[in-house]
C-alpha distance (Angstrom), angle and dihedral (degrees) to the residues before:
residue distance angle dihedral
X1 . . .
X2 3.90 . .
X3 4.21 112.5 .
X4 3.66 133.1 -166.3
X5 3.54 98.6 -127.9
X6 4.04 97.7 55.5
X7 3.68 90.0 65.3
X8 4.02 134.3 78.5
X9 3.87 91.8 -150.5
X10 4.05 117.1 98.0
X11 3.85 111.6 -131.7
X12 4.15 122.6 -169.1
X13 3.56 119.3 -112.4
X14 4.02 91.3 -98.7
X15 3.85 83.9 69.1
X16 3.25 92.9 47.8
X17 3.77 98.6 52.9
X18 3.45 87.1 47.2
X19 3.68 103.0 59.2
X20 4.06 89.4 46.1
X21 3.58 86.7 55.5
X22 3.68 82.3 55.3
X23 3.57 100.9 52.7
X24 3.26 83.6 50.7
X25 3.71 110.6 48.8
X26 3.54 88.8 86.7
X27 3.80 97.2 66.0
X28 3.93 85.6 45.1
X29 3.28 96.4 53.8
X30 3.93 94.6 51.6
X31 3.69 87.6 49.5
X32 3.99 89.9 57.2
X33 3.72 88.2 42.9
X34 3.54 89.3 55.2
X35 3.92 90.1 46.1
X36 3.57 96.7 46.7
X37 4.18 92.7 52.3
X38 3.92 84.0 50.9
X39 3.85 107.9 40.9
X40 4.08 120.9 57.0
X41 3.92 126.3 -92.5
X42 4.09 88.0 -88.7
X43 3.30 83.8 66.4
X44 3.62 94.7 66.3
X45 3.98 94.7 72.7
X46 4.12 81.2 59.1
X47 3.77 92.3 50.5
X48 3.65 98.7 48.2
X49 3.84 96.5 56.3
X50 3.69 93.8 65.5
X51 3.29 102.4 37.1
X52 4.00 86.4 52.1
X53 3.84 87.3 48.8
X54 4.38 86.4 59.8
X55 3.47 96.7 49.4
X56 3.72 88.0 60.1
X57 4.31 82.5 63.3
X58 3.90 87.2 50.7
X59 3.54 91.0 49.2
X60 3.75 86.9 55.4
X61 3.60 102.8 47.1
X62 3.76 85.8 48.4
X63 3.49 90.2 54.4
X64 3.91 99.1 42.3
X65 4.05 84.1 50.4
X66 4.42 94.1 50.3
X67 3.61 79.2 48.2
X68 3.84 102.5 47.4
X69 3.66 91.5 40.9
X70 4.36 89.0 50.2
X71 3.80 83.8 48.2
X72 3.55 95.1 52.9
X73 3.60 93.1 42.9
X74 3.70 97.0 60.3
X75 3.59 94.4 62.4
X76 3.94 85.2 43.8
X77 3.60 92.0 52.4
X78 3.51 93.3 48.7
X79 3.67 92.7 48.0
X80 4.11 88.3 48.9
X81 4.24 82.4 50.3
X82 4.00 91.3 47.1
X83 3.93 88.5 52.4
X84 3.53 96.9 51.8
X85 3.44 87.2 54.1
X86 3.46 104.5 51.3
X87 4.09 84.8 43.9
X88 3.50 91.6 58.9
X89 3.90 91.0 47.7
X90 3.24 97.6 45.4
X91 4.46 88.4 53.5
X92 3.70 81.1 54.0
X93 3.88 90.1 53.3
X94 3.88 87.7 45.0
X95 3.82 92.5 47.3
X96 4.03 98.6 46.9
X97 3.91 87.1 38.9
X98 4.17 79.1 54.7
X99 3.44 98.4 48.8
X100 3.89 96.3 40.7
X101 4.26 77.9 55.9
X102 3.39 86.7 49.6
X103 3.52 94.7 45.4
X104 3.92 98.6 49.3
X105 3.51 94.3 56.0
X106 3.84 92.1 54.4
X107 3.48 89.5 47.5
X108 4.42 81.3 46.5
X109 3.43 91.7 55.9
X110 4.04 94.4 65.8
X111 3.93 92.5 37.2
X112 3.35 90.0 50.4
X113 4.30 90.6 51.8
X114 3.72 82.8 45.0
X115 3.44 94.0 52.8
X116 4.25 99.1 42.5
X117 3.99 79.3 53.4
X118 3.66 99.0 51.4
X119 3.74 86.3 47.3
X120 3.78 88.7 47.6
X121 3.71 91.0 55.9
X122 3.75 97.4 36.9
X123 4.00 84.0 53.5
X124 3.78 91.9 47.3
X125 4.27 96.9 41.8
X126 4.73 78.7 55.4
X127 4.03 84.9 49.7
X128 3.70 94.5 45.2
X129 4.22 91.8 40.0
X130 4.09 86.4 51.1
X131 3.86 91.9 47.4
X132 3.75 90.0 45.3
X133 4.53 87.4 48.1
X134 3.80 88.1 44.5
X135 3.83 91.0 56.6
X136 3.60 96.9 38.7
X137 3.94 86.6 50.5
X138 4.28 87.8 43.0
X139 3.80 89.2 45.0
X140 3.90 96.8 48.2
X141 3.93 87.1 53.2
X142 3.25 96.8 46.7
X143 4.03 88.3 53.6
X144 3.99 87.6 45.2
X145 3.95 86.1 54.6
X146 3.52 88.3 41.5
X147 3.68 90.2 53.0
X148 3.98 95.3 41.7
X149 3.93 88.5 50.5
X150 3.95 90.5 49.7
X151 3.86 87.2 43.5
X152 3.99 89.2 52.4
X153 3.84 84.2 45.3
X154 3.75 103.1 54.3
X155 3.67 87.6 45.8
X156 3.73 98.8 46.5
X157 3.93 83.6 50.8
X158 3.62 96.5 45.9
X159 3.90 87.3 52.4
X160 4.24 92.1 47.6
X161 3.91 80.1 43.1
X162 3.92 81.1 51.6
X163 3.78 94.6 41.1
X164 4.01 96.0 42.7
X165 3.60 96.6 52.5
X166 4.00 91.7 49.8
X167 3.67 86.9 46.8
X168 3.97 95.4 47.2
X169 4.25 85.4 50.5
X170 3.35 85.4 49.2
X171 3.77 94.0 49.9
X172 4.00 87.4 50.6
X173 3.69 99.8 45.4
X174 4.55 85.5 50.9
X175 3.64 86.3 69.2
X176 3.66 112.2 33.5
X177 3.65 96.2 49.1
């Protein structure tokens, strides 16, 4: 059975009365069912007036309850209306977030080309720069060599230089002596 106190919603003092006369119809109408096996069947004209006259209290607490429950359910429906629409925005959210996914890694795809390229290059320029220190490094031997074999040279020539002159005073001293 409905009570006052298990709702948030104020109600006047009329509605009150009402749904104690409510609870208590039930006792009432025992003590006219009583009354109605003990009197005699002109007392059944007496009976019926009250009982007609607590009905009227049902009818009210019936209609304070239909209209409780269609105030409540505004707020409810409203709430129900308010969730759709936040479900519906937040599946837009989802699907833009989606195709901003999808659209990064399509955008990915050509960074990441980019990127295998650059490395590419980067790997070939290292390659190319080694190459370029190994023949510096070849070429500056090659010129030390070079320089060593030239040094041997002029010294091997300065010594048959040496040699030839002694040999050519020798020559000239043989015949005048």
């Amino acid at each position: 059975m409905w009570q006052a106190q298990n709702t948030s919603a104020s109600f006047s003092q009329d509605e009150l009365q009402f749904s104690w006369q409510a609870q208590h119809f039930g006792d009432l109408h025992r003590h006219f069912a009583w009354n109605v096996q003990h009197f005699s069947d002109a007392s059944h004209c007496v009976l019926h007036t009250p009982h007609s006259t607590l009905s009227t209290p049902r009818f009210a607490v019936d209609t304070l309850l239909q209209t409780l429950h269609s105030t409540l359910y505004t707020p409810h429906s409203a709430l129900r209306t308010l969730h759709s629409t936040l479900y519906t925005l937040h599946s837009a959210l989802h699907t833009l977030h989606f195709t901003l996914n999808i659209l990064h890694s399509t955008l990915y795809t050509p960074h990441f080309t980019l990127y295998t390229l650059h490395s590419t290059l980067h790997a070939l320029h290292f390659t190319l720069h080694t190459l370029d220190s190994t023949l510096h490094t070849l070429h500056f031997t090659l010129y030390t060599l070079h320089s060593t074999l030239y040094i041997l040279h002029s010294t091997l020539y300065t010594l048959h230089s040496a040699l030839y002159t002694l040999h050519s005073a020798l020559y000239i001293l043989r015949f005048t002596f």
